[in-house]
C-alpha positions in Angstrom: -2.3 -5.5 -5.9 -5.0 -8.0 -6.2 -7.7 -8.8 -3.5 -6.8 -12.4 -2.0 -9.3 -13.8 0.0 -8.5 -15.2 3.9 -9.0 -19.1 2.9 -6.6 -18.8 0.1 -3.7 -17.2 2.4 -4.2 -19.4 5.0 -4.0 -22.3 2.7 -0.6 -21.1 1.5 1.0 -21.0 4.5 -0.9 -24.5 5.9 1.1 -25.5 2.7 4.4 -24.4 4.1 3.5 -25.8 7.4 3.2 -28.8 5.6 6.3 -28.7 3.9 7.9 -28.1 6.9 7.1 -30.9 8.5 7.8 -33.4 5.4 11.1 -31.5 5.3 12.2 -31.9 8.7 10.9 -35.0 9.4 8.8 -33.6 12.8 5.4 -32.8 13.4 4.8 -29.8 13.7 4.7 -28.2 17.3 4.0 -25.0 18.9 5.7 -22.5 19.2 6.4 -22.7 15.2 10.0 -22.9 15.0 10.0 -20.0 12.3 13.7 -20.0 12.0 14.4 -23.2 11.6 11.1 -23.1 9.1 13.2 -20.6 6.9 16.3 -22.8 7.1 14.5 -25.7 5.8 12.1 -25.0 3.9 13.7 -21.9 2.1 17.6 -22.2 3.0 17.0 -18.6 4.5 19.1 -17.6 7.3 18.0 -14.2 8.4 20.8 -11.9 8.8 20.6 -9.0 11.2 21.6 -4.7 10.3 21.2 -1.4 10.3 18.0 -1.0 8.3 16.6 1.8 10.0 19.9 3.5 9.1 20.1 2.0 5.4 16.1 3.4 4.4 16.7 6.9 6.9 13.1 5.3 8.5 13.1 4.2 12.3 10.2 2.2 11.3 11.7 -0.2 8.7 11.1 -4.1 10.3 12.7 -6.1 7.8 14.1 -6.2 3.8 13.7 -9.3 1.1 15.3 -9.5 -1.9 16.0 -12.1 -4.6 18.6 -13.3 -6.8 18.7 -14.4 -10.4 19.2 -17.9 -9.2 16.2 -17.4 -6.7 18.2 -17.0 -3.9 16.4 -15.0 -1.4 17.9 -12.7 1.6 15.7 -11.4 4.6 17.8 -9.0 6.5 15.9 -7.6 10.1 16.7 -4.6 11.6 18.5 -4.9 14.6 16.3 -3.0 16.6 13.9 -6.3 17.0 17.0 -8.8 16.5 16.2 -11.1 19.9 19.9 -11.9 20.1 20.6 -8.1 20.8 16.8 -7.3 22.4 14.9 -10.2 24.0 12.0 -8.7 24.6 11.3 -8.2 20.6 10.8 -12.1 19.8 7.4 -11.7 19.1 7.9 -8.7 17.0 10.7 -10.9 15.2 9.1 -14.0 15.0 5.7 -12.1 13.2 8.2 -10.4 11.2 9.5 -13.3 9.8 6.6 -14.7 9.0 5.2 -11.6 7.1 8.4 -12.3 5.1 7.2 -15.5 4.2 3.9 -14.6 3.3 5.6 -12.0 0.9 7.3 -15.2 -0.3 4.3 -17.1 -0.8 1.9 -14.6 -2.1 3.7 -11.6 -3.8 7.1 -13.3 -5.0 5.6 -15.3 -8.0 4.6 -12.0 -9.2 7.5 -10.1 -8.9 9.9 -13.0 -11.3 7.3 -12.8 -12.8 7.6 -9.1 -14.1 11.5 -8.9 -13.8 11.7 -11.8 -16.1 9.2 -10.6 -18.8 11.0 -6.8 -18.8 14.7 -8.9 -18.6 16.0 -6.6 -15.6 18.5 -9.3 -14.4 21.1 -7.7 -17.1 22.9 -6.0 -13.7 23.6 -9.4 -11.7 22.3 -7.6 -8.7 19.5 -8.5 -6.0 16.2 -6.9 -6.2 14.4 -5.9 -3.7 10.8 -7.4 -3.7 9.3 -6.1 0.3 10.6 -3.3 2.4 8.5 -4.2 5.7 7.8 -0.5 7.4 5.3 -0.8 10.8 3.4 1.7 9.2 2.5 0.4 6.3 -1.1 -0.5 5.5 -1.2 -1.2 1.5 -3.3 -4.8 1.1 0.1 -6.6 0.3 1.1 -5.8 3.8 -2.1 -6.8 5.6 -1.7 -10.1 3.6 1.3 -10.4 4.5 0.7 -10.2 8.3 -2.5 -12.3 7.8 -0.4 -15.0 6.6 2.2 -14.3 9.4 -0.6 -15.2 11.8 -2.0 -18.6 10.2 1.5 -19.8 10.0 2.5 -18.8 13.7 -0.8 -20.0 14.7 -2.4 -22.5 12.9 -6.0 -23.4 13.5 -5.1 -26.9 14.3 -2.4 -26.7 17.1 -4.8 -24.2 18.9 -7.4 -26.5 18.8 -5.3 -28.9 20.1 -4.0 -26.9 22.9 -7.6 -25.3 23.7 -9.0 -29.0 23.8 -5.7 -30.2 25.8 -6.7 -26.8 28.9 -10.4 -26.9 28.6 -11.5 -30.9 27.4 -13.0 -32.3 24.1 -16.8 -30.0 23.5 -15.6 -26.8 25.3 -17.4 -24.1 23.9 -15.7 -20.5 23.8 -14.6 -18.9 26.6 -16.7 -15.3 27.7 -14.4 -13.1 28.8 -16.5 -9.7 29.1 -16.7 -10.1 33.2 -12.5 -10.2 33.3 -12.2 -7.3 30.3 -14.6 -5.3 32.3 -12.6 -5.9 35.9 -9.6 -5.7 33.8 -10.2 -2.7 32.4 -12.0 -0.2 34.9 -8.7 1.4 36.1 -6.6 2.3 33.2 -6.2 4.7 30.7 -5.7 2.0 27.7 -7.9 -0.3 28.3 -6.9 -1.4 24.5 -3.9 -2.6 24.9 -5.2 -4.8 28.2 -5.8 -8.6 27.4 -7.5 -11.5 28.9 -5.6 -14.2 30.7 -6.5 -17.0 28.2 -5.1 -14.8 25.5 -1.9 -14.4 27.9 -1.3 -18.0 28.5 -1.9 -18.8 24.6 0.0 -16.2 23.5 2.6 -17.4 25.7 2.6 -21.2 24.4 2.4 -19.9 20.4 5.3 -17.1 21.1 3.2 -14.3 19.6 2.2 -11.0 20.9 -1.1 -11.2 23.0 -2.6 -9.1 20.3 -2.6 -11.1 17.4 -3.5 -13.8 19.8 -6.2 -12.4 20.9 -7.2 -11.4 17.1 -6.9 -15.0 16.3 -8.7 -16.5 19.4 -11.9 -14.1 18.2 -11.5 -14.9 14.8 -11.9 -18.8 15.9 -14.9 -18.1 17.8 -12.8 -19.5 21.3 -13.5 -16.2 22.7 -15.6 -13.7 23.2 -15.9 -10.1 24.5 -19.1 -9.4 24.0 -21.9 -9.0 27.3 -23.4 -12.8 27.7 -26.7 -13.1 26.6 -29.2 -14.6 30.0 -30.1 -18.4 29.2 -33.3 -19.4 28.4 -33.3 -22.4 30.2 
């Protein structure tokens, strides 16, 4: 699989953001209506099953596959379906948006290679991503990369971090809070900041990836503060 550099996935799915929002006819808001996203931009309606029972794997997320006309299918397992367990929507929602990012970044690829060796002869589907949690090959950690610029895109948190803190607000230090935070648990890990909370709350997503994306953008920090010199 070929290294692809950060800028060039999160260019791909600004692009689908983009064509979202010519689509539909909206800007584009948070939370990123990621359904309604695959609808529209992709005439994708995810459709929910067994899959842990299909691949004998209880940690199978989702399945993509395309057609000869290019047709695509994204089934989710149920276990993370929101309609059957509401407290999976984030896990759903980044799942989705892996999906696309498979779409995006490894899909070209695959038509591709089923075209040049002529394996359509069959009529049937093929399977182009099997999304398993514990999968870690680099088209995967694309694949979530991508699922985070498109669920939270640099400009509407921005926006929202300007709308909370005011135009010129420099990141927020949160190494005081971790450190209060933190002093009485076993996994201090999985414990998160209450900007990362209330952002990961307005975007939809898991509080870790927002707080992954928050550091990445330089709006937070966890490190000790340095004393002023003035």
């Amino acid at each position: 699989m070929a290294f692809i550099p950060a800028p060039h996935i999160e260019n791909e799915a600004i692009a689908v953001l983009q064509e979202f929002e010519r689509k539909s006819e909206r800007a584009l808001s948070c939370p990123i209506q990621i359904e309604d996203l695959l609808e529209i931009v992709y005439e994708i309606i995810p459709e929910a099953g067994d899959l842990r029972g299909k691949f004998y794997s209880d940690d199978v997320l989702a399945e993509s596959t395309v057609y000869r006309d290019g047709t695509i299918k994204i089934g989710v397992d149920e276990s993370i379906y929101p309609y059957y367990h509401q407290e999976k929507e984030n896990r759903y929602r980044f799942t989705l948006g892996h999906e696309v990012g498979h779409i995006c970044l490894h899909l070209p690829e695959v038509l591709t290679r089923l075209n040049a060796d002529d394996l359509w002869a069959d009529n049937e589907p093929k399977q182009f991503s099997v999304y398993r949690s514990s999968c870690k090959e680099p088209k995967e950690k694309q694949a979530d990369m991508f699922s985070g610029f498109l669920l939270m895109p640099k400009q509407l948190i921005l926006a929202e971090w300007e709308k909370k803190f005011g135009p010129d607000h420099g990141p927020e230090n949160v190494f005081d809070e971790m450190r209060e935070l933190t002093k009485d648990t076993l996994y201090p890990d999985s414990v998160r900041p209450a900007i990362v909370k209330e952002f990961a709350a307005i975007f939809n997503v898991s509080a870790e990836s927002m707080q992954y994306r928050l550091e990445a953008l330089k709006l937070v920090e966890l490190g000790e503060p340095q004393p002023s010199l003035f």
